[in-house]
C-alpha positions as CSV (number, residue, x, y, z in Angstrom):
1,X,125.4,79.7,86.2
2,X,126.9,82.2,88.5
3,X,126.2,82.1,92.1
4,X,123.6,84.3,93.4
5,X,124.1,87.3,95.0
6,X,122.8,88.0,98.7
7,X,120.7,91.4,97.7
8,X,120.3,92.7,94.2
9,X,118.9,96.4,94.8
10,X,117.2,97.8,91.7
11,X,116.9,101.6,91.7
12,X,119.8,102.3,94.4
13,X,118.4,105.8,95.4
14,X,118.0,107.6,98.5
15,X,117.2,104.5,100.2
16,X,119.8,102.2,98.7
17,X,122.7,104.1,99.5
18,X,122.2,103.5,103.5
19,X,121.6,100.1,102.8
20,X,124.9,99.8,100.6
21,X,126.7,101.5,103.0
22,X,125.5,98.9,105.7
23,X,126.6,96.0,103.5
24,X,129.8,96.9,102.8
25,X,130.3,98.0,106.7
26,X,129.1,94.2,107.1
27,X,130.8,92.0,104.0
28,X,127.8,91.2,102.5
29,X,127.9,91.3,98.6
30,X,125.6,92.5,96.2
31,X,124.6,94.2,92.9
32,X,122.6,97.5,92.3
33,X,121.2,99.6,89.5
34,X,121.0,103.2,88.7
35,X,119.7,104.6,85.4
36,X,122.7,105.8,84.2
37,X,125.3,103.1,85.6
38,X,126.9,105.8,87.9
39,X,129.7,104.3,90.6
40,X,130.0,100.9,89.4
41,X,126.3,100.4,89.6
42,X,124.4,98.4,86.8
43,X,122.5,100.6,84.1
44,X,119.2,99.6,84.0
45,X,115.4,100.8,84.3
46,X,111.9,100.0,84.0
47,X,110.5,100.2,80.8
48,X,107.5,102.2,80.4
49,X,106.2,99.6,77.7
50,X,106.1,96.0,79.9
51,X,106.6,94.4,76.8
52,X,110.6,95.5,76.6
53,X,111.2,94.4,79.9
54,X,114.5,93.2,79.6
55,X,116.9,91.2,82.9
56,X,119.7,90.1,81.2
57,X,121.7,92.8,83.0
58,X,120.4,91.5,86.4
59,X,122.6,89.2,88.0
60,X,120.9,86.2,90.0
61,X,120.3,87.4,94.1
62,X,118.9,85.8,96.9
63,X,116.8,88.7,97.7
64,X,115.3,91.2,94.9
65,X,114.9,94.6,96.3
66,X,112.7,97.3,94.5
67,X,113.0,100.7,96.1
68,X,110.9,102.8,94.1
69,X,107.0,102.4,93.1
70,X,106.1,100.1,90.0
71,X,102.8,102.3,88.7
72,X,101.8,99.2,86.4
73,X,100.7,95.8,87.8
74,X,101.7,94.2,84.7
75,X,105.1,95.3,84.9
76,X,105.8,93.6,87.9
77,X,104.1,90.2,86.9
78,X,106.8,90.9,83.8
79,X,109.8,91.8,85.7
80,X,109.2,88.8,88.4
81,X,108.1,86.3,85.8
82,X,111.4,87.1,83.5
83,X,113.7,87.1,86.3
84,X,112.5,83.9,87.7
85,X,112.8,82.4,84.3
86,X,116.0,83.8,83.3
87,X,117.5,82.9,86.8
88,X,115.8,79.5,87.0
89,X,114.7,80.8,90.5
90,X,112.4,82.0,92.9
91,X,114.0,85.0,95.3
92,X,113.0,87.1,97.9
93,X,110.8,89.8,96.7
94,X,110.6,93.0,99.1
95,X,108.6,96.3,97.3
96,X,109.2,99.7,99.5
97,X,106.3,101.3,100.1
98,X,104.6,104.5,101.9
99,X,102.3,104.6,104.8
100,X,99.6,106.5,103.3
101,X,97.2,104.2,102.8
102,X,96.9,103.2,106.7
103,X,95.0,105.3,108.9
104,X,93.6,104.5,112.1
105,X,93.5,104.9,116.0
106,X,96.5,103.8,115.7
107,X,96.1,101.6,112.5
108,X,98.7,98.7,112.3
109,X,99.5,96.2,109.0
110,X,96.3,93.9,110.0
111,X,94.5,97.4,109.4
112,X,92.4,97.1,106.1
113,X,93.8,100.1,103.5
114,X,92.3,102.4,102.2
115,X,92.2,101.8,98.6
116,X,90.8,105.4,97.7
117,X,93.9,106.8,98.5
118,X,96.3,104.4,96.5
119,X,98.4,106.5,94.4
120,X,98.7,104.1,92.1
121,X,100.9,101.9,93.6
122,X,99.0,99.5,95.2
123,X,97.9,96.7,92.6
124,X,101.3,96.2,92.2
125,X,101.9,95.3,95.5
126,X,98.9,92.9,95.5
127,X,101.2,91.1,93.2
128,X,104.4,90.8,95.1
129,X,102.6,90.1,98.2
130,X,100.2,87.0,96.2
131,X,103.8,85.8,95.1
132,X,105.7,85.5,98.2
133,X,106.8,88.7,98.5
134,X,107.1,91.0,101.0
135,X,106.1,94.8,100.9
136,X,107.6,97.6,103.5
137,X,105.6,100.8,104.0
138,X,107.7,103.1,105.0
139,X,106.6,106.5,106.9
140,X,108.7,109.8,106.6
141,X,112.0,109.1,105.0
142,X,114.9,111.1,106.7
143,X,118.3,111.2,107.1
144,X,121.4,112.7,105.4
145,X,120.8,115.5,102.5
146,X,116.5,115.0,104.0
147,X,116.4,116.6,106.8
148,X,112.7,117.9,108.6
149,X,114.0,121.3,109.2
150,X,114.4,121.6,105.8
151,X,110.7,120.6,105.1
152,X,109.3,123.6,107.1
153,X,109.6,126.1,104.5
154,X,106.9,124.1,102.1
155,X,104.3,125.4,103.9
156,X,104.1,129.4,103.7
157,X,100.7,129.7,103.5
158,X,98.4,130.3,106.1
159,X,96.4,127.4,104.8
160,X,98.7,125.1,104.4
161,X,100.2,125.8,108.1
162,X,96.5,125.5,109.3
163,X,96.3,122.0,107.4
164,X,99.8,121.1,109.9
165,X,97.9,122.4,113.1
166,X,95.2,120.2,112.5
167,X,97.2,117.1,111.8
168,X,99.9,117.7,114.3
169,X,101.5,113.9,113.5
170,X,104.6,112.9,111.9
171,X,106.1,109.6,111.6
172,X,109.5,108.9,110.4
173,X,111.7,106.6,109.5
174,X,115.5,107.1,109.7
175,X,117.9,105.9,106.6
176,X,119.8,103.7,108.7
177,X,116.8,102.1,110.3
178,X,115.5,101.7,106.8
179,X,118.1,99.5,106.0
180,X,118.5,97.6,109.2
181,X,114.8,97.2,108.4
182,X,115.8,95.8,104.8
183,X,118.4,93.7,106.1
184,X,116.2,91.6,108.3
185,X,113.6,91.0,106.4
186,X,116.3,89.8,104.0
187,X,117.8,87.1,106.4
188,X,114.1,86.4,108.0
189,X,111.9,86.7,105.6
190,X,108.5,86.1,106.1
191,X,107.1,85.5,102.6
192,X,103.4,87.2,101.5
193,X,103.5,89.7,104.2
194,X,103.1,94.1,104.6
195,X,104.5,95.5,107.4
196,X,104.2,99.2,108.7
197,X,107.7,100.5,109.5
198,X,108.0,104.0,111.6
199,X,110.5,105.2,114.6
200,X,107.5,104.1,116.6
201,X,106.4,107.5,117.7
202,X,105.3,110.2,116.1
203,X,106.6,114.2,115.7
204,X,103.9,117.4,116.3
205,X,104.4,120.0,113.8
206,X,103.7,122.6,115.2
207,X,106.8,122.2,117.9
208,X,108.5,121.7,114.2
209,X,107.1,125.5,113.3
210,X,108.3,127.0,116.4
211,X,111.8,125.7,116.5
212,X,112.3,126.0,112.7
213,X,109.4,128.0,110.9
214,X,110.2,131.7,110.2
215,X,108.8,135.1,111.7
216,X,105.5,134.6,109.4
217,X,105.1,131.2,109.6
218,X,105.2,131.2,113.3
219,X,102.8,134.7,113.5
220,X,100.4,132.6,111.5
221,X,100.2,129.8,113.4
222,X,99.7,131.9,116.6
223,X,97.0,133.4,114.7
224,X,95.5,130.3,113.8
225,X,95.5,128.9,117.4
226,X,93.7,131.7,118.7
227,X,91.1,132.9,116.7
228,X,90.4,129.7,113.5
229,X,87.2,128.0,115.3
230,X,88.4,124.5,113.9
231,X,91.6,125.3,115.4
232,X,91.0,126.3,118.9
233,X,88.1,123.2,118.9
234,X,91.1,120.6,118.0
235,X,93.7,122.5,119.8
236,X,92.3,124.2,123.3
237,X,93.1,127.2,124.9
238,X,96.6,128.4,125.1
239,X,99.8,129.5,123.5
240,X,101.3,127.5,121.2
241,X,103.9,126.5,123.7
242,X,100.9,125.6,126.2
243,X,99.6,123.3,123.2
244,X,102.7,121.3,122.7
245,X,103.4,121.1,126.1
246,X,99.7,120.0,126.9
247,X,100.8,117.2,124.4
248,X,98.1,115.5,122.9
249,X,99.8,113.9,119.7
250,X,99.4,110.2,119.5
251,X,100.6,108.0,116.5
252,X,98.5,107.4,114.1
253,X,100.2,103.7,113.1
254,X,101.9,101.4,114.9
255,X,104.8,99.5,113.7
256,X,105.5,97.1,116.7
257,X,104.8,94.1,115.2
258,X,107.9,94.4,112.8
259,X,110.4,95.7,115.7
260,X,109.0,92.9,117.8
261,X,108.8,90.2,114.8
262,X,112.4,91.0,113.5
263,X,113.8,91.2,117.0
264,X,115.2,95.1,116.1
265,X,114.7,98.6,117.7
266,X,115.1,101.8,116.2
267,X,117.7,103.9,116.8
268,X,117.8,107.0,114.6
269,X,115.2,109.9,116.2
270,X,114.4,113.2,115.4
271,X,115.4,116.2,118.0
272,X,113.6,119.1,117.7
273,X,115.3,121.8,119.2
């Protein structure tokens, strides 16, 4: 049997390529998969029938990574089960997540989630977590080629840009934090646990539409503040300008327990400007 690998990361993505890069940077090996096999990466994918699940391309790791959502519960009882059997072990199992189902004043990982908006993910999760694993919600993913600025432009309509006023909050989450995140739950882990990760703050949008929204985006939102009822009643009086200035824009989760647990701080942070 070969020796295991530190990480395996299945589905390298977005996310995997920060955390790649801070392996090599730090001499740790390990193994990734792609669909296709691209840059020396392992071709491989989850079946859309359970039943064909099939790991003899995975090489034994220490930790198991997942980075994108398994939509079938029975898929992952499949995937860990044949790993574990073909491997004759029982690894670290961290899922990636998003923050969606949390909401509260702020709400935290002890905070109960709302089921009603699980997108489909969440049963699966309820199986890593009953099985030792570990799940990380994630909140907005940024960094290299995804960039907030360039997130602006989805909302055109007046609706939509209302929708935003009313909201105000973004969290993020930096790719390099991500996988400084990743990292230490890998050398800490903490089996059976979720844990909220975010910058530990949280970005108004509508500073985001004044620094980067166009001519009609921004004449829309002025429009809104003023004379939308809902609008002025969540907002107050004022400019725009006076709004964000006023402040008012607290975090709607709170990810200090991990930062705190894991002995980290994050360092990547959105400048709006």
């Amino acid at each position: 049997m070969s020796a295991a690998l530190p990480i395996l990361i299945i589905g390298l993505g977005w996310t995997g390529q920060f955390l790649a890069e801070l392996l090599v940077s730090m001499q740790i090996n390990f193994a990734a998969t792609t669909r296709d096999g691209r840059n020396n990466t392992i071709q491989w994918s989850l079946p859309d029938a359970c039943q064909n699940i099939d790991v003899s391309a995975l090489p034994p790791a220490s930790t198991v990574l997942i980075t994108f959502p398994v939509m079938q519960p029975e898929c992952m009882t499949l995937l860990i089960d044949a790993y574990e059997k073909k491997h004759n072990t029982h690894p670290q199992w961290i899922l990636l997540s998003s923050t969606r189902p949390f909401d509260g004043s702020p709400a935290n990982r002890h905070t109960p989630m709302d089921r009603s908006k699980d997108t489909g993910r969440i049963p699966a999760e309820d199986i890593v977590v009953k099985r030792g694993g570990s799940v990380l919600h994630l909140s907005g993913l940024w960094g290299n080629q995804r960039q907030p600025k360039g997130w602006v432009p989805r909302f055109p309509s007046k609706e939509a840009i209302r929708n935003k006023l009313l909201a105000r909050q973004l969290h993020l989450i930096h790719g390099k934090d991500v996988a400084r995140s990743i990292l230490a739950v890998h050398k800490q882990f903490k089996p059976g646990q979720r844990w909220i990760i975010t910058d530990n703050g949280c970005y108004d949008w509508i500073k985001m539409f004044l620094a980067w929204g166009s001519k009609d985006q921004i004449a829309s939102a002025r429009d809104l503040a003023a004379n939308d009822a809902t609008c002025r009643k969540a907002l107050g009086d004022g400019s725009l300008e006076d709004i964000v200035e006023r402040g008012g824009v607290e975090p709607r989760l709170d990810s200090t327990e991990f930062w705190e647990t894991f002995g980290l701080k994050p360092s990547e942070f959105l400048k709006i400007e």
